[in-house]
C-alpha positions as YAML, in Angstrom:
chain: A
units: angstrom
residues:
- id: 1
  name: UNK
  ca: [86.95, 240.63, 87.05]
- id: 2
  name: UNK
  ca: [87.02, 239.72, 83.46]
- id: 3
  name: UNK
  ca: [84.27, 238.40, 80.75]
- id: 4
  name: UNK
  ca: [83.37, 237.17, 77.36]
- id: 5
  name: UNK
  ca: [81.02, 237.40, 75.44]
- id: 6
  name: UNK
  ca: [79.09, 237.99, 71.79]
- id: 7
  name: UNK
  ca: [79.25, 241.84, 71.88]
- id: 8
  name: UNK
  ca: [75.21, 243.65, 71.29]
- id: 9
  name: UNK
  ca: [73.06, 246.95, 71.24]
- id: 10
  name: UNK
  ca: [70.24, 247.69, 72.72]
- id: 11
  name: UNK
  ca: [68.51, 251.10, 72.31]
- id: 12
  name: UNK
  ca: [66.19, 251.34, 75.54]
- id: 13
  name: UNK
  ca: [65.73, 254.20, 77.41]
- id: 14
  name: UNK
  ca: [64.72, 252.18, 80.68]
- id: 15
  name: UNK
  ca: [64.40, 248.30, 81.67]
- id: 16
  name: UNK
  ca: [68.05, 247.66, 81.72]
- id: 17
  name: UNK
  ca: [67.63, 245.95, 84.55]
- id: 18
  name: UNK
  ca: [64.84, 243.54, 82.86]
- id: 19
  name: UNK
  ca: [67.65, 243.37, 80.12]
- id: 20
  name: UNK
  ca: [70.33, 242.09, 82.02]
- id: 21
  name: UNK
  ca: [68.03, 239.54, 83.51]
- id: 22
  name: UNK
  ca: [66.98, 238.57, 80.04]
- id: 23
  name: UNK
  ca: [67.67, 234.85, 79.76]
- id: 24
  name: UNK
  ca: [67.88, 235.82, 75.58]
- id: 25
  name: UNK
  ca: [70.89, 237.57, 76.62]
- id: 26
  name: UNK
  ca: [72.97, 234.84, 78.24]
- id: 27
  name: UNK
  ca: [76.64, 234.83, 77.03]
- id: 28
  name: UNK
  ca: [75.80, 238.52, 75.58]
- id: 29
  name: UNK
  ca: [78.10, 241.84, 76.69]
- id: 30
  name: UNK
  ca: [74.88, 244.01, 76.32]
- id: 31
  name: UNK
  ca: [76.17, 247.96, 75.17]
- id: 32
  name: UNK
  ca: [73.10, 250.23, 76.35]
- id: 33
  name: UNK
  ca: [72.76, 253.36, 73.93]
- id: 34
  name: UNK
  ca: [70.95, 255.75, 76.43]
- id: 35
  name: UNK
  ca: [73.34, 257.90, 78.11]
- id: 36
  name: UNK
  ca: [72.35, 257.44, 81.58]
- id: 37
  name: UNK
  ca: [71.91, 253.93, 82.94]
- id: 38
  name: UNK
  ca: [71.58, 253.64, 86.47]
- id: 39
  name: UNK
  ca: [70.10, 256.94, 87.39]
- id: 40
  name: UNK
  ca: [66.46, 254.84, 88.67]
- id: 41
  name: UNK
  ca: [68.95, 251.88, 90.80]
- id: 42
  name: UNK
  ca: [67.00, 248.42, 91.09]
- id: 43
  name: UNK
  ca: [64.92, 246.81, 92.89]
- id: 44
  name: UNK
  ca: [64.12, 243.13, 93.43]
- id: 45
  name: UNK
  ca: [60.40, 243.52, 91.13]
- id: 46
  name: UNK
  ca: [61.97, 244.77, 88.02]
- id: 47
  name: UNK
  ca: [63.62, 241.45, 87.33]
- id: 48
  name: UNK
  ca: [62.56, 238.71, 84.53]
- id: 49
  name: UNK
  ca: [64.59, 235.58, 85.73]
- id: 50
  name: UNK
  ca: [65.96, 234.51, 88.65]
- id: 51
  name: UNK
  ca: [69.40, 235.86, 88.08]
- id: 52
  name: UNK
  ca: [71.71, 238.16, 85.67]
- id: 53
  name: UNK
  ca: [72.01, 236.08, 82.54]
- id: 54
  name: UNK
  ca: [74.25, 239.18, 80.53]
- id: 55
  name: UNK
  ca: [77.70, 238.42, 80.24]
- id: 56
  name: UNK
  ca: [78.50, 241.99, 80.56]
- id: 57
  name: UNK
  ca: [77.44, 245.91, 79.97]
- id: 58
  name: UNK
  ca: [78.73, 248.50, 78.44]
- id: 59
  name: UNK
  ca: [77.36, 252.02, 79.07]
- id: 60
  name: UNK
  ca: [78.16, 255.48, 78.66]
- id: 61
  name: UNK
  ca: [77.64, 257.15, 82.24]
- id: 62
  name: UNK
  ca: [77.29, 255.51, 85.14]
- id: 63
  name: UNK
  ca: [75.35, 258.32, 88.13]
- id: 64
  name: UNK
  ca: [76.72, 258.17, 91.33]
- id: 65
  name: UNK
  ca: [73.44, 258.53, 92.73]
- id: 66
  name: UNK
  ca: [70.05, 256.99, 91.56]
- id: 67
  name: UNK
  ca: [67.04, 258.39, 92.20]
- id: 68
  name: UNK
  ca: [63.60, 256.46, 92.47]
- id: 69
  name: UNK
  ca: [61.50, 255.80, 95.12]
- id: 70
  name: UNK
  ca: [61.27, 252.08, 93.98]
- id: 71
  name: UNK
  ca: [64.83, 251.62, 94.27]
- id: 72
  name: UNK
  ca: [66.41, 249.45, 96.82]
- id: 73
  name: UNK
  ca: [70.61, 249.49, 95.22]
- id: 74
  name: UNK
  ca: [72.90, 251.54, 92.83]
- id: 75
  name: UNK
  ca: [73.19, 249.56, 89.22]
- id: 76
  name: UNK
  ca: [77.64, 249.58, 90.64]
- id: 77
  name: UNK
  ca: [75.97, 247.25, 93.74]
- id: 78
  name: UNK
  ca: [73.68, 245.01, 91.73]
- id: 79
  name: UNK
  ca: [75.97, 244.37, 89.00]
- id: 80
  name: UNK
  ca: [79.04, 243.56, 91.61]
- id: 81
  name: UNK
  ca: [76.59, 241.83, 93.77]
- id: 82
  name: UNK
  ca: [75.55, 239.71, 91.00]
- id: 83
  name: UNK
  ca: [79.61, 239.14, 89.42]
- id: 84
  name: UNK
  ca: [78.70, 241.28, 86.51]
- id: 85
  name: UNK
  ca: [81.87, 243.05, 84.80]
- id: 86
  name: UNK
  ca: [81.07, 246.30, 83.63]
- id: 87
  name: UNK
  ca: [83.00, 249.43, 81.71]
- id: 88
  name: UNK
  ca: [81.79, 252.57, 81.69]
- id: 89
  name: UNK
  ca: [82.88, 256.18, 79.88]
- id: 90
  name: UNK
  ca: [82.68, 254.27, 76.65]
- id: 91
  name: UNK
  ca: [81.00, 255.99, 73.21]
- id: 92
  name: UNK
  ca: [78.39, 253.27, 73.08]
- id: 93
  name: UNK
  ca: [76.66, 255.17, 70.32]
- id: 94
  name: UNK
  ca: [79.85, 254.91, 68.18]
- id: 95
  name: UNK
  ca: [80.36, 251.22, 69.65]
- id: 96
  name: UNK
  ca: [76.54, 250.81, 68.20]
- id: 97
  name: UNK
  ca: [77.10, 252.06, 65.14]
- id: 98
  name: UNK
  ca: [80.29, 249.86, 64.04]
- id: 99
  name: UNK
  ca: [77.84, 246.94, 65.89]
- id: 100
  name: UNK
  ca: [75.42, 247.71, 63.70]
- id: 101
  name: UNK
  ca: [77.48, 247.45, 59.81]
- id: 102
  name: UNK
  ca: [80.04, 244.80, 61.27]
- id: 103
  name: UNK
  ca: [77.55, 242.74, 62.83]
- id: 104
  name: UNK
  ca: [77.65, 241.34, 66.81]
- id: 105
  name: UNK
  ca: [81.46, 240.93, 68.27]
- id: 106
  name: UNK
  ca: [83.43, 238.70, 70.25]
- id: 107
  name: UNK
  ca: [84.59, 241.01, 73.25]
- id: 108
  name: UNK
  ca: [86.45, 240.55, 76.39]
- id: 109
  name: UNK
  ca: [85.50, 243.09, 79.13]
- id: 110
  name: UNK
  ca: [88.24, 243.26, 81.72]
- id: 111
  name: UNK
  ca: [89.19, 244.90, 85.11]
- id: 112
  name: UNK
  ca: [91.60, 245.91, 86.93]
- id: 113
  name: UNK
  ca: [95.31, 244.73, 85.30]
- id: 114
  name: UNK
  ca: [94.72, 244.96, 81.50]
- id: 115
  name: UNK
  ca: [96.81, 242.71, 79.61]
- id: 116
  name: UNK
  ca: [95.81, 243.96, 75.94]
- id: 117
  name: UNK
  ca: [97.14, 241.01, 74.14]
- id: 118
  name: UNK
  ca: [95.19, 238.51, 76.80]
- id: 119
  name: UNK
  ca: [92.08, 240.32, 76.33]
- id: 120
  name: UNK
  ca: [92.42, 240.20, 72.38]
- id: 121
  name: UNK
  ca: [93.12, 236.42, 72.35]
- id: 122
  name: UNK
  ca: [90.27, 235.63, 75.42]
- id: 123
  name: UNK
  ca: [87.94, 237.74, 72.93]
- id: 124
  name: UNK
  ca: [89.37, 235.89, 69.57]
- id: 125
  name: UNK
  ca: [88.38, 232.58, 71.76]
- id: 126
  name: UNK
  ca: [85.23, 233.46, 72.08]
- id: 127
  name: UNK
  ca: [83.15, 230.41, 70.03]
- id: 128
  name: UNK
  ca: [79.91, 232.71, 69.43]
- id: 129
  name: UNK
  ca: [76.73, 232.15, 70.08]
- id: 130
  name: UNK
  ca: [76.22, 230.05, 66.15]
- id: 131
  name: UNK
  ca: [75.13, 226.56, 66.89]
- id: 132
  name: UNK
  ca: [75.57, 226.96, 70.83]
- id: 133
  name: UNK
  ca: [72.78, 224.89, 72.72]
- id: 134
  name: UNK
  ca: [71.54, 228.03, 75.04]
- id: 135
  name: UNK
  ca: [68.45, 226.14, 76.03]
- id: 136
  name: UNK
  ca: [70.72, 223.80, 78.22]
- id: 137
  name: UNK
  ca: [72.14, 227.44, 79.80]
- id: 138
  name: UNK
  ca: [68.52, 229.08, 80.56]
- id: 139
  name: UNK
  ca: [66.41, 226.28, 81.67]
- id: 140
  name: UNK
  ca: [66.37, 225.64, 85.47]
- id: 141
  name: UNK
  ca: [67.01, 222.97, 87.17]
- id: 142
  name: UNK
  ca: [64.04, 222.22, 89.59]
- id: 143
  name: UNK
  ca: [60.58, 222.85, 89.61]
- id: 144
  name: UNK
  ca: [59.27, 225.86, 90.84]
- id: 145
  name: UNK
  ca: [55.59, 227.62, 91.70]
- id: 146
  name: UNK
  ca: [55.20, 230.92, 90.21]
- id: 147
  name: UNK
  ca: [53.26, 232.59, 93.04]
- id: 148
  name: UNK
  ca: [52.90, 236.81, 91.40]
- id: 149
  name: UNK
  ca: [49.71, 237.98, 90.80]
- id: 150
  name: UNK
  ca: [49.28, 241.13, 88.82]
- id: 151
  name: UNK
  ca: [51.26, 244.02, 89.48]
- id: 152
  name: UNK
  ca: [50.50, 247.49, 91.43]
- id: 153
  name: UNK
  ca: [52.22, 250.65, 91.71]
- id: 154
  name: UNK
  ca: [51.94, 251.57, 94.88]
- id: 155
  name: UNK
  ca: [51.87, 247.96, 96.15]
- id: 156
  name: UNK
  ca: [53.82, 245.82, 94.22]
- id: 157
  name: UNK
  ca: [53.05, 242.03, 93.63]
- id: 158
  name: UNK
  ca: [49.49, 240.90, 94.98]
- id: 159
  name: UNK
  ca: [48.85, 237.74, 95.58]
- id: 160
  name: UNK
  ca: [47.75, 234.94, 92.78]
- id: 161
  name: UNK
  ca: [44.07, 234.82, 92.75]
- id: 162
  name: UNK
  ca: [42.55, 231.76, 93.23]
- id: 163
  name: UNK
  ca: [41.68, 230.44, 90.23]
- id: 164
  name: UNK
  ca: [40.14, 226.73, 89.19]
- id: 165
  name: UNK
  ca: [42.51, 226.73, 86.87]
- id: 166
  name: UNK
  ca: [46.37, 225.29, 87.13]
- id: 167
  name: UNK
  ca: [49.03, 225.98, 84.44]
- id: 168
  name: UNK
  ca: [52.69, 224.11, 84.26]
- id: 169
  name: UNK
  ca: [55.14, 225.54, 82.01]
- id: 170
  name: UNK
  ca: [58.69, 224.44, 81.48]
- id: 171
  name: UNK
  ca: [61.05, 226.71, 82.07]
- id: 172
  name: UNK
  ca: [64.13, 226.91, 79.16]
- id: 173
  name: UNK
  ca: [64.63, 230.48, 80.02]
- id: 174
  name: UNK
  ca: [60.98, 232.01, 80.97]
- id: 175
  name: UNK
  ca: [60.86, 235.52, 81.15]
- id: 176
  name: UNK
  ca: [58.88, 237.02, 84.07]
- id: 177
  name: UNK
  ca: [57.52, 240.21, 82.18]
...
């Protein structure tokens, strides 16, 4: 697979699955300082949208194995499930670094048969994210009810209570959190 996108940091030590279903991060290759992403897996309630809106991640060490009790896939599942290019084995606190005095980069994230000079020109394509209409990316396109209550360890989602009270929100990229 192959991707493009406005390279970024982020410096969490946990949530990345909350980032990569961050609708603020559409068209975003997302570099992940902490060392070990993936060692917790995911699992269908630690999601804020309805689908992966990163363009891409970049991360340091990917674990073979995750280990949570909440987790129901590897981060190498999800992220292939969901048509996600990843690298990993990268320096992403170097990467964060030059991110950080150069400012946000086009990138090109590509697997299998690298083609260096079609990677540099795919990333040099790249329009940015600078007077892009994302709202028109993010917001859905059909009503939906919003039906999770509040939140419990050791049982998850309840219910909604039933409340006299009704609330509609538009969705241009809602975040579930």
């Amino acid at each position: 697979g192959q991707t493009v996108g406005e390279v970024v940091f982020n410096t969490s030590m946990t949530g990345y699955q909350e980032i990569l279903t961050d609708p603020s991060y559409t068209k975003q290759i997302v570099t992940l300082t902490y060392p070990h992403i993936g060692n917790t897996g995911v699992n269908a309630e630690d999601v804020e949208s309805g689908k992966v809106y990163a363009s891409g991640l970049i991360i340091r060490d990917l674990p073979l194995v995750n280990s949570n009790w909440r987790s129901e896939q590897t981060l190498s599942e999800y992220l292939t499930a969901n048509g996600v290019v990843a690298i990993a084995d990268i320096d992403t606190r170097k990467l964060t670094r030059i991110l950080r005095e150069k400012g946000a980069q086009a990138g090109c994230i590509i697997a299998g048969n690298v083609n260096e000079a079609e990677a540099l020109a795919q990333a040099k394509a790249f329009p940015g994210l600078s007077g892009m209409d994302l709202a028109k990316v993010v917001t859905v396109d059909r009503a939906y009810e919003f039906t999770e209550g509040e939140w419990d360890l050791v049982e998850g989602y309840s219910k909604p209570s039933n409340s006299q009270f009704n609330v509609v929100a538009f969705d241009y990229g809602v975040k579930r959190n």
